[in-house]
N, C-alpha and C positions, 0 to 999 in steps of 0.2 A: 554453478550448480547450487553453491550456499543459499543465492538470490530465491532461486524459483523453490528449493524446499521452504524455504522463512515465508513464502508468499503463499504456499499450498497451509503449512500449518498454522498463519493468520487467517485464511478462508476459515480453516476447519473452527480456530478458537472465533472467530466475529460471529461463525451459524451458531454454533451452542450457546455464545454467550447471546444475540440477538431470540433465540426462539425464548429463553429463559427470561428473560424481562417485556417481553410483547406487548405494549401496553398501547402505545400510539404511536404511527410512524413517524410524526412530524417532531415526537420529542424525543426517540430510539435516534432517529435521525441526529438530532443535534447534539444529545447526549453522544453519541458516536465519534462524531467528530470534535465536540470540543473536550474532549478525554484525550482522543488519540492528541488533537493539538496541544493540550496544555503539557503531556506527555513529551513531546516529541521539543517542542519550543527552546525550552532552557537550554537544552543539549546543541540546538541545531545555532542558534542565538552566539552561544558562547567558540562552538569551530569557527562560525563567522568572525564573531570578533579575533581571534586567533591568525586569521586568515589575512583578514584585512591589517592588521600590527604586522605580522611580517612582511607582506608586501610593503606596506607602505615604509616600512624600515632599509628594505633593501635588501630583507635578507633571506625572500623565498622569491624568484623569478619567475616568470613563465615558462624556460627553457627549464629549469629546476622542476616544476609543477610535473612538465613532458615527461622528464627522465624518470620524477618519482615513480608515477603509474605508468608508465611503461610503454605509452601508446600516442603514436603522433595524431589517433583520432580528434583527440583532445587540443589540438591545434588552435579552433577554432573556439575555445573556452579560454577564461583568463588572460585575455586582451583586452584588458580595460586597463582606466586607471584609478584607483582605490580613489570609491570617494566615501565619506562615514555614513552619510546619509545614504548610499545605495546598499551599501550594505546593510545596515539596518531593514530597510524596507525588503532587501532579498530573505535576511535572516527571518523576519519576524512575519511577507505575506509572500513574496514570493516564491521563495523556495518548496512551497506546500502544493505549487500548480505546475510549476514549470522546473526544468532542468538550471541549476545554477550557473552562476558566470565565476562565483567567488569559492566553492565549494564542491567541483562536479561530483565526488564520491557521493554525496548525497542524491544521487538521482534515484535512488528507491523513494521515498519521500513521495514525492505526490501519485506514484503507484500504489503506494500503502492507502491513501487516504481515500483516492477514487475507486480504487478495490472494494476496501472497507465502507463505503458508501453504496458501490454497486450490490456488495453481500447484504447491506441493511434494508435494502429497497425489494430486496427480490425476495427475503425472509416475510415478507407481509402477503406477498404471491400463496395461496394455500389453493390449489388446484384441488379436487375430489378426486379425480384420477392420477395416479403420483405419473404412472406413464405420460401423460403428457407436459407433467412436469419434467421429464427427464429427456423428452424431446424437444422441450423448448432450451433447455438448461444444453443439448447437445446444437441446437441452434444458435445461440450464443457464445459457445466453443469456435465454431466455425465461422460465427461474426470476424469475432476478436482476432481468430488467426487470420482470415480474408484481408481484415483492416490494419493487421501490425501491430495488434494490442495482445500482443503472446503475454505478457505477465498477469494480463485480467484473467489466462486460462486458469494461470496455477492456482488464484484465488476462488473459483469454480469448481474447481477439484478438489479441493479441501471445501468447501458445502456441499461435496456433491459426497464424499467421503464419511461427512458427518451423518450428511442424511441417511446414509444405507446403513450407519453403527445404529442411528436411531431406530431406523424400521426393523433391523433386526432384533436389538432389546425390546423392542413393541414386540416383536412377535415372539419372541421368547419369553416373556411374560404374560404374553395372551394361552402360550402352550403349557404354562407351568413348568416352565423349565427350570431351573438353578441356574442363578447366573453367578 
């Protein structure tokens, strides 16, 4: 449950912060992502390394890994054998696309980034009818759940969350309201 609200209130904070710097999408775009990476990097670099010294020491196991999180799903994770150089390359390109071999808790990670990619792509979409923006935004609910990508909902619903805070304050401003 922690997952999908951190994934609704990253939706909500990538639309505010995306509609508020709009300038081009090819640099919103990359400015995007190489924020969240340089963000996310050091921290993900360093469990790696963490990861990788214990095992290779001896003193975190596979069967150890299983017990920690609780879940024999994980079976199929953490069956290798520690090498420095794969690790590296999972810490620092891997783990940003794919589920890890040396870290599986970090499986949010490349949700976060393809999320925060998909909200930056779709912030440039300015329909004149907000209805059909909100039927296409409901067709892409329905992708994503079709397809198995239930965590791209919650990033959707936190844009789709902002946008109605926004058209509200529009409209409450356009009525003279006191906000």
């Amino acid at each position: 449950m922690a997952v999908i609200v951190f994934f609704c209130l990253s939706g909500y904070l990538i639309a505010r912060n995306t509609k508020r710097r709009k300038t081009n999408i090819f640099s919103d775009l990359f400015s995007s992502i190489s924020k969240r990476y340089l963000r996310l990097m050091p921290c993900v670099a360093f469990s790696f390394l963490v990861m990788y010294i214990l095992i290779k020491l001896n003193l975190l196991f596979h069967e150890d890994i299983v017990g920690l999180l609780g879940d024999e799903c994980v079976l199929e994770y953490n069956m290798f054998n520690p090498n420095i150089f794969d690790a590296i390359f999972e810490a620092v390109i891997k783990s940003f696309f794919v589920m890890s071999e040396y870290n599986s808790p970090l499986w949010t990670i490349p949700w976060e980034i393809w999320g925060g990619t998909l909200l930056v792509l779709l912030q440039y979409w300015r329909p004149k009818n907000q209805l059909i923006k909100y039927v296409a935004y409901g067709f892409l609910i329905l992708g994503c759940y079709c397809l198995k990508l239930q965590y791209f909902i919650c990033f959707l619903l936190g844009a789709i969350i902002y946008d109605i805070q926004r058209l509200t304050l529009d409209q409450n401003l356009v009525n003279g309201a006191r906000i």
